[in-house]
C-alpha beads as a LAMMPS data file, in Angstrom:
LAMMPS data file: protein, C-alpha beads

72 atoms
71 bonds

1 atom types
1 bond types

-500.0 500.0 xlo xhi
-500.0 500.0 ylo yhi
-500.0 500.0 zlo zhi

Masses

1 110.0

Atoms # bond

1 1 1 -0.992 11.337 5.966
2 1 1 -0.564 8.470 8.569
3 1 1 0.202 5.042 7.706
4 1 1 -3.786 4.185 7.927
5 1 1 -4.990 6.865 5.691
6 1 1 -2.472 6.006 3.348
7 1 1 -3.687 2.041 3.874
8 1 1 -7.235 2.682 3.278
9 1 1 -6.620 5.171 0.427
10 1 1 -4.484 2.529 -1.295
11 1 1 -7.297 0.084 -0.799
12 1 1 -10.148 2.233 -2.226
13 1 1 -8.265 3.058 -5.302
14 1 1 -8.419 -0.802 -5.979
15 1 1 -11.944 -1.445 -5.063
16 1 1 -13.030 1.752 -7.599
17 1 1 -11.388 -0.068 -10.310
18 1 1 -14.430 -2.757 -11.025
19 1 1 -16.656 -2.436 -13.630
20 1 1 -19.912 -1.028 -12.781
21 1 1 -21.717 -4.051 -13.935
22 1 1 -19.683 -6.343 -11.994
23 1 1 -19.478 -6.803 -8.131
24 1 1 -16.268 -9.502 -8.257
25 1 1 -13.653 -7.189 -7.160
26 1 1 -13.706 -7.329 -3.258
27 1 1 -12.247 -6.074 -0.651
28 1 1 -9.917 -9.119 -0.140
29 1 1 -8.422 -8.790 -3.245
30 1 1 -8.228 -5.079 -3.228
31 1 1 -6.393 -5.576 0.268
32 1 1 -3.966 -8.163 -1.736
33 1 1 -3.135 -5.303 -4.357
34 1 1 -2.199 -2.585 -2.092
35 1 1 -0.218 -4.912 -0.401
36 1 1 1.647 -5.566 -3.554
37 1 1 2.455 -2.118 -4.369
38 1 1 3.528 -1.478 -0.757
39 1 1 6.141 -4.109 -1.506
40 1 1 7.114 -3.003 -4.496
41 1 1 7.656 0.791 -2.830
42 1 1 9.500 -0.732 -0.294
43 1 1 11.986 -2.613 -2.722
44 1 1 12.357 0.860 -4.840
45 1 1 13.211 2.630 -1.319
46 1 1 15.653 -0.196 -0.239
47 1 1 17.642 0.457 -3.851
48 1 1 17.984 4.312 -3.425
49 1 1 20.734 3.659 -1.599
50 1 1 21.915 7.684 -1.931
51 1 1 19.116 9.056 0.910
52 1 1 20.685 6.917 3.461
53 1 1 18.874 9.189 6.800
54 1 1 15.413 9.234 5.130
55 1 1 15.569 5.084 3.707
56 1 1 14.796 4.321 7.040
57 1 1 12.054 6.457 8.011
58 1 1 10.365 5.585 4.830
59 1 1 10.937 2.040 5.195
60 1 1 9.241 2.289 8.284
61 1 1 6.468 4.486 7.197
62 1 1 5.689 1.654 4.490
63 1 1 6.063 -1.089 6.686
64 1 1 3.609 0.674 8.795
65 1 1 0.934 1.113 5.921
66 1 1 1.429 -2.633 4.841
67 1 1 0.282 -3.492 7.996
68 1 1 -2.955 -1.198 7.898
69 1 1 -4.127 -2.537 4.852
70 1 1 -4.010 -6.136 6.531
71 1 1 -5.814 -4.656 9.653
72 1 1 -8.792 -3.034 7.043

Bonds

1 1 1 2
2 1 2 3
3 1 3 4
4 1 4 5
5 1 5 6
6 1 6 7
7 1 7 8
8 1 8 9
9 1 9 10
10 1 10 11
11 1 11 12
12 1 12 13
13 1 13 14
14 1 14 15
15 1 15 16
16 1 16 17
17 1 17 18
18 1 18 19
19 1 19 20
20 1 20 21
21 1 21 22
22 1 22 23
23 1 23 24
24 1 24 25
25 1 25 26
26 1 26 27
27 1 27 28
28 1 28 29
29 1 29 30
30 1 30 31
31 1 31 32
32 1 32 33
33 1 33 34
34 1 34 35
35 1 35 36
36 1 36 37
37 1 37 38
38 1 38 39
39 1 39 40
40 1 40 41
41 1 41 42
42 1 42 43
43 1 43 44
44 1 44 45
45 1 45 46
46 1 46 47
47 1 47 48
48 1 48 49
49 1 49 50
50 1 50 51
51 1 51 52
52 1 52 53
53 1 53 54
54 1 54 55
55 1 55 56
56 1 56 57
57 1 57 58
58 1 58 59
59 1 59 60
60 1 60 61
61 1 61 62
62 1 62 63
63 1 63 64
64 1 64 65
65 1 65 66
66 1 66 67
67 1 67 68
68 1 68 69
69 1 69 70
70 1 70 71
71 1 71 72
């Protein structure tokens, strides 16, 4: 997947998780989740310090989705 499929796939997942009856969970704040688990897959990749080669492709790969989401 690139970086932007991952993005809007992130963002989707949060925007199916209103309520049917409700219409308050928007894209903005959908955006702001999947923006907070990037960061949080970013911190977990930074501590496996053992898979030195692939930290950094990874890193960059989620750096890379991060800034998807905040282009959607």
């Amino acid at each position: 997947m690139t970086p932007k499929q991952t993005a809007e796939e992130l963002v989707l997942k949060y925007l199916k998780l209103q309520e049917p009856n409700y219409n308050w969970f928007h894209k903005g704040l959908a955006k702001q989740c999947a923006s907070i688990a990037v960061d949080e897959i970013i911190k977990a990749i930074d501590f496996d310090w053992m898979e030195v080669q692939n930290i950094e492709q990874q890193h960059r790969y989620w750096q890379e989705v991060k800034q998807e989401i905040e282009n959607l």
